[in-house]
N, C-alpha and C positions, 0 to 999 in steps of 0.2 A: 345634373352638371355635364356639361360637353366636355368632349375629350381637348378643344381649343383650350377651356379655361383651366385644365387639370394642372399643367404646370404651374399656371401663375398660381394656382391657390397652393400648392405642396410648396411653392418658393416663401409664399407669407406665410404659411404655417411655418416652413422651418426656422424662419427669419423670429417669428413671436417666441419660438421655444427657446430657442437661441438665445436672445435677448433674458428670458426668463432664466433659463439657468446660471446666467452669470451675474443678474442682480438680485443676489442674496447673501444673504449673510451668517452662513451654518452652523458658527458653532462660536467659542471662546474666539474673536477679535477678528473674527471675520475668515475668508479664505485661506488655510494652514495657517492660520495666528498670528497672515500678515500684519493685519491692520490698516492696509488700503483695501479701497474699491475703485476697479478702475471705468466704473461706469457712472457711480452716483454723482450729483452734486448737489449735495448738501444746503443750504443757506450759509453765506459767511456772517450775518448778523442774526444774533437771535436772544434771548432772552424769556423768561415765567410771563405770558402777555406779548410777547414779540414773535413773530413770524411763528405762534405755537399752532397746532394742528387741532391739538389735543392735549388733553392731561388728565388720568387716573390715577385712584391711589392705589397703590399696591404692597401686599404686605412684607415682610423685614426678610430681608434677604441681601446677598453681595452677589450674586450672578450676571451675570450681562445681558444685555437683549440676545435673543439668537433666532432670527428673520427667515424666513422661504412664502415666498409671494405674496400673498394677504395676512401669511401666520405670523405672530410673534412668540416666543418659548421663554420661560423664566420658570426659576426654581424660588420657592419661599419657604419660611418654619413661619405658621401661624397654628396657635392654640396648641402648639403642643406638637405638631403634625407635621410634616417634610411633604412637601408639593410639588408638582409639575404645573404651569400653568398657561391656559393658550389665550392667547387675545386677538382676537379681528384686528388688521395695521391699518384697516382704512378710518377706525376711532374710538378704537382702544377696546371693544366692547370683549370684556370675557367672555369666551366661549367654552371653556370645559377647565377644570382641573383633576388632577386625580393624588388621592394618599397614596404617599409611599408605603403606606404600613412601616414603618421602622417601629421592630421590638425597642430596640432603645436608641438614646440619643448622643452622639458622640461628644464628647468632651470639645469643647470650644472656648475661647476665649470674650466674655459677654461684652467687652467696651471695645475688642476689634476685629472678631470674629463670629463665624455665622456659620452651621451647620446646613446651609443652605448656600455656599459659597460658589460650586461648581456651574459653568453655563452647560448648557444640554446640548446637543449636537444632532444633525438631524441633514438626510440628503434626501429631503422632500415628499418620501413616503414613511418614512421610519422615524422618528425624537427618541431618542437615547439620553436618560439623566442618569448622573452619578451622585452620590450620597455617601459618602466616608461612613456614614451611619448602618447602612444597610448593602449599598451593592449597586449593580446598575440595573436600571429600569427600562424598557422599550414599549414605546405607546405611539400607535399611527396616528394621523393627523387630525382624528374625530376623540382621540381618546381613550380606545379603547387599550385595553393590555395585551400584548403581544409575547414577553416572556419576561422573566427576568434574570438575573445571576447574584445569588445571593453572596455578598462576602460579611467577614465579621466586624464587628465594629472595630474601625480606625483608632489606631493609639497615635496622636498627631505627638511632637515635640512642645512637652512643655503644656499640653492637651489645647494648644491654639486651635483646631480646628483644619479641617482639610482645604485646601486649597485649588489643586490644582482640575483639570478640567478635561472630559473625553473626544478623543475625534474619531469622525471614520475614514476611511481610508480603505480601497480596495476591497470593499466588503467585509471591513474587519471593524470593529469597536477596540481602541486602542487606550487605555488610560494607566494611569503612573499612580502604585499603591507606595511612595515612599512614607513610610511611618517610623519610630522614634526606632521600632525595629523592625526584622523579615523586609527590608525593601525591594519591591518586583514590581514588573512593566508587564501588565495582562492586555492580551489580546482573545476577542471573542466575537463568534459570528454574527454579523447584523440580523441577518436571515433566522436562523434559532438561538441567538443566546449562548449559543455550548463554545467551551470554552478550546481555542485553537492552540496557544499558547503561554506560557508563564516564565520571564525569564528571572533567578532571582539577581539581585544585586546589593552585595555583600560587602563590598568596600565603599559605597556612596552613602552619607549620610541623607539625612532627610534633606525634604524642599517641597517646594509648593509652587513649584512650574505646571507646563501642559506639554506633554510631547508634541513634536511636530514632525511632517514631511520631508524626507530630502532626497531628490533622485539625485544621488551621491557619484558622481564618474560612471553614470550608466545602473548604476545598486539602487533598488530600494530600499531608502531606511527609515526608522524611526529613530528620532533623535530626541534624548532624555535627559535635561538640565538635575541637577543631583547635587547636594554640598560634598566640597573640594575636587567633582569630578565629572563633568560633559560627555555625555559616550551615543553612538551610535550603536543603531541593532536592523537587524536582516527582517523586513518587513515580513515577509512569509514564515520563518520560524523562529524569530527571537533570540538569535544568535546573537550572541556582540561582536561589532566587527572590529569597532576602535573606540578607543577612552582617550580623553585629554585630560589631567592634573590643573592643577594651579587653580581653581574656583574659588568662590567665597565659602566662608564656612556653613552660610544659611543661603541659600537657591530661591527668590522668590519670583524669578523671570524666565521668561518662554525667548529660545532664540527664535531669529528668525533667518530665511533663505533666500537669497540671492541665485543671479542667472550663474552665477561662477562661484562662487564661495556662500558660507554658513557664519552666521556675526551670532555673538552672544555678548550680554555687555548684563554685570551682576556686583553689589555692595554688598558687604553685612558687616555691620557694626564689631568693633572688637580689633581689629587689626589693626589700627591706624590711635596712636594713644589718644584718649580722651571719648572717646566712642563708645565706649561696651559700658555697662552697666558698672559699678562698684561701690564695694561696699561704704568708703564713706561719703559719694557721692550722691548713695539712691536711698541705700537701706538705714544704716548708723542712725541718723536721727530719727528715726521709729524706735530707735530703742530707750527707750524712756528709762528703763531700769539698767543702764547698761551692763549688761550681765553678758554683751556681744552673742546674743540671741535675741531674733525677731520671730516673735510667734503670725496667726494667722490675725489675731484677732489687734495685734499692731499695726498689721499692715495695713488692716481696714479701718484702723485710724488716722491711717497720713496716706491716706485712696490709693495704694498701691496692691489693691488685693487681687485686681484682676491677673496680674503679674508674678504672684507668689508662687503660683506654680512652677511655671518655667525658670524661676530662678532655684528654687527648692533642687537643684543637683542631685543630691544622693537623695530624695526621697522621705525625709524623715519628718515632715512635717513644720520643719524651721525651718531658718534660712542663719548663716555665722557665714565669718568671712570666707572658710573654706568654699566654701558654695561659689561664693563669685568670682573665687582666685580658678578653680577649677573651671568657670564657665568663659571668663578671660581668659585661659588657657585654650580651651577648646574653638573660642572664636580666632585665635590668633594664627591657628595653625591654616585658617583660608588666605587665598590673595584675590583681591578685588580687582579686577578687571575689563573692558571691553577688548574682544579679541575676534581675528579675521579669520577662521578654517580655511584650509585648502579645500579641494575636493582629490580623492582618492586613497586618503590614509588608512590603513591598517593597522590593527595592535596597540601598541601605548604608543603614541607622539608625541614625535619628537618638536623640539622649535622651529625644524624647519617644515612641519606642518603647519605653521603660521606665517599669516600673510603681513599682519602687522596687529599690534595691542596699543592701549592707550590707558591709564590708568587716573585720570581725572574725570570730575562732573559724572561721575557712576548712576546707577539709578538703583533703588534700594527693592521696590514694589515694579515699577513700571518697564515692561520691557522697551526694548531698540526699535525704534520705526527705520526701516529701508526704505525709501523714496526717492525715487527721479533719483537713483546715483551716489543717494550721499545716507548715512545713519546720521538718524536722531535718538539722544537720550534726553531724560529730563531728568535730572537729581531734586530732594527734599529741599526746599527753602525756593521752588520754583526758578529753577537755573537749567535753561536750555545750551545743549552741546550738538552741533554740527560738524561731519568728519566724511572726508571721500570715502567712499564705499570700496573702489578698488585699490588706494594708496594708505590710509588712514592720514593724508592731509587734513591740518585742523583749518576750518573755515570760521568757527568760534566754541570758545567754549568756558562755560559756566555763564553764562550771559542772563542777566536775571530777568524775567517776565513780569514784575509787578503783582504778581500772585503768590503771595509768600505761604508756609504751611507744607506739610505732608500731601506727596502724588502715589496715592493709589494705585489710578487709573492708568493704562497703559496709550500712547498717546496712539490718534488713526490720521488718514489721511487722504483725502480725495479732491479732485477737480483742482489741484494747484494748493490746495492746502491745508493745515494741521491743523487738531484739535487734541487740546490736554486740559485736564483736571484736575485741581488740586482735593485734596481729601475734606477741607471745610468751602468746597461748592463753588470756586472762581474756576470760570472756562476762559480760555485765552483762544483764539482762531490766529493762528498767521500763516502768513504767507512766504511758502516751500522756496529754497533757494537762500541764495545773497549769503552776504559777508555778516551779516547781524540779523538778529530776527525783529522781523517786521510786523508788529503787533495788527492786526484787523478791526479786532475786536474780543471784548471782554466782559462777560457778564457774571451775576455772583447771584446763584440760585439758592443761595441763604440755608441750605443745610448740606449735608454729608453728601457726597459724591464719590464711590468707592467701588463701581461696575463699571465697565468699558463702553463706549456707546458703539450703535452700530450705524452703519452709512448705508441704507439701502433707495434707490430711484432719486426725488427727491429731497429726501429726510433723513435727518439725524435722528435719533431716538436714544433719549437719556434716562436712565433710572437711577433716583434720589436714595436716600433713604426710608421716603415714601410715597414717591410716587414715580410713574413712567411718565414720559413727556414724548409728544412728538411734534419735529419743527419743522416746517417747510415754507417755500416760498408765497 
């Protein structure tokens, strides 16, 4: 190679690398749990047979795709077994998986949860998976094992099942151990495994968020959604720097961050009358002998057995009113919210560390999309809320989508616009902006939909409750 063409060839190489690192999709909803890509564009039509790429089946799991150049990452439980699994993106072809080895298996919820629910996280030499069951795992890009950190089996709320999801960050593995009890934010080295940091946290109840990034007034932090309490921690040792109050009682959503402020937008049932569970709405008629005890073997005849756990309060193996007077109690004491952070707050915050709240159209499962300027939520019965990002002007809200049903999925968004999911498989695409949402397109992929999709180059990439999909043009 002549010394003439040196340049131009080190300017296309840096230009191809370039490009490659920023079209990926690392971990739980893309780059720090945005949920855009600002490179991809997706297909806005598509459908099982339409603009598809490809389609595999793949085994039970709620993880999400999680993307780095030809690779795809997903977590599964088949046969018994907790998995990591890699697929070729250019057509779907598995390439390697490897057992968790989990001694045992964490308590889960079997009609809506999944011991295999976490996405894996991965900055293109290294895939890091979490497992409530076992620990985190790290495996290079071929598979092999690289270390791991063992923790003990997850006691979830209620034994639903772990939820939320690891990222990295400055050469740290960062994931959120909140359980029914001991809840702590662990931090551990990409490079070996050994653990840097443990911070406990003792007045947040549980949740089933993901932390996330925020270069906070110049800070680095991690920032850790938690029931009745949001708080930020010093990326390097785990300090807490600041908590905010007024949360929902149950945390099922990941904030996200803004060039100026931090949105978080959260529901849980129970607050607001008619919402929470009760006794003679849910339970009472299972009791057939009414003797105002419901046994296990009641419940599993009016199909609420999946359930009986997390309502069973004290433990005893029944379920009586006190149980759900106690867990109505417990839900009440959250407040439901979408709310604007400043940047720069310290210690408990106060209201005027907020920019502005809004307490309609909440989302229950699906976090806040930031976009072009403005937050997006999606509440249950598929009712879309648009709101300015820097004012909390309502531009609409509750506006319904024609896709009625429970949304899992957290909604993303690229090339001009959104993609949401409801939980029995209707995808809705519109288009970003305006005074009402603008439907694109709708298709109904006839089962469960309950993993976030990922947007990387071309393609969208979906996984059902049995199979991955990829769609492009």
């Amino acid at each position: 190679m002549t010394m003439r063409l040196l340049p131009i060839f080190a300017a296309t190489v840096g230009a191809a690398l370039t490009a490659s690192a920023t079209d990926n999709w690392p971990q739980f909803r893309g780059p720090n749990a945005s949920g855009i890509s600002d490179s991809a564009k997706p297909p806005a039509v598509f459908a099982p047979g339409t603009n598809q790429i490809w389609k595999i089946p793949v085994p039970s799991g709620a993880s999400s795709p999680c993307v780095w150049g030809d690779l795809i990452f997903l977590t599964a439980f088949e046969d018994g077994k907790l998995e990591t699994l890699c697929y070729q993106r250019k057509d779907g072809k598995l390439l390697w998986k490897a057992d968790a080895k989990a001694e045992k298996i964490e308590d889960y919820n079997i009609a809506e949860g999944s011991p295999a629910a976490s996405t894996p996280a991965t900055d293109g030499e290294r895939v890091v998976s979490y497992f409530g069951s076992c620990g985190l795992i790290c495996y290079d890009t071929k598979g092999k094992e690289l270390w791991r950190y063992s923790l003990p089996t997850a006691e979830s709320p209620g034994g639903f099942g772990t939820g939320g999801s690891p990222i990295i960050e400055d050469g740290l593995v960062v994931v959120g151990r909140d359980q029914s009890t001991a809840c702590s934010l662990l931090a551990v080295d990409l490079k070996t495994g050994k653990k840097v940091w443990e911070t406990a946290r003792p007045d947040v109840g549980p949740g089933f968020g993901t932390p996330i990034f925020w270069k906070n007034d110049g800070a680095k932090e991690i920032v850790m959604p938690g029931s009745f309490k949001l708080k930020g921690y010093d990326l390097k040792t785990g300090e807490e720097r600041w908590s905010l109050a007024g949360m929902p009682s149950f945390t099922c959503t990941t904030p996200v961050v803004g060039p100026d402020m931090l949105y978080f937008a959260g529901w849980s049932p129970g607050k607001e009358p008619g919402t929470g569970p009760s006794w003679d709405g849910m339970v009472k008629p299972a009791d057939k002998d009414n003797d105002n005890v419901v046994t296990l073997e009641e419940a599993k005849a009016a199909h609420f057995d999946a359930f009986f756990k997390p309502l069973d309060v004290n433990g005893d193996g029944k379920l009586t009113p006190d149980d759900l007077a106690a867990m109505q109690a417990q839900m009440a004491r959250g407040e439901n919210v979408l709310v604007a952070i400043k940047p720069g707050g310290k210690g408990e915050l106060a209201e005027s560390g907020v920019a502005w709240k809004q307490t309609r159209g909440l989302p229950y499962v699906p976090s806040p999309l930031l976009y072009k300027d403005r937050i997006y939520i999606v509440k249950d019965g598929g009712m879309l809320s648009s709101f300015d990002a820097a004012t909390g002007k309502v531009y609409y809200q509750q506006e319904r989508l024609d896709a009625v049903g429970n949304y899992y999925t957290s909604p993303v968004a690229a090339d001009g616009r959104i993609y949401v999911a409801s939980l029995n498989g209707r995808v809705t695409v519109l288009e970003a902006g305006g005074d009402t949402p603008k439907i694109l397109h709708q298709a109904d992929f006839g089962e469960r939909i309950s993993a976030t999709p990922a947007l990387v180059g071309d393609a969208i990439y979906y996984r059902t409750a049995t199979a991955l999909y990829a769609f492009g043009k």
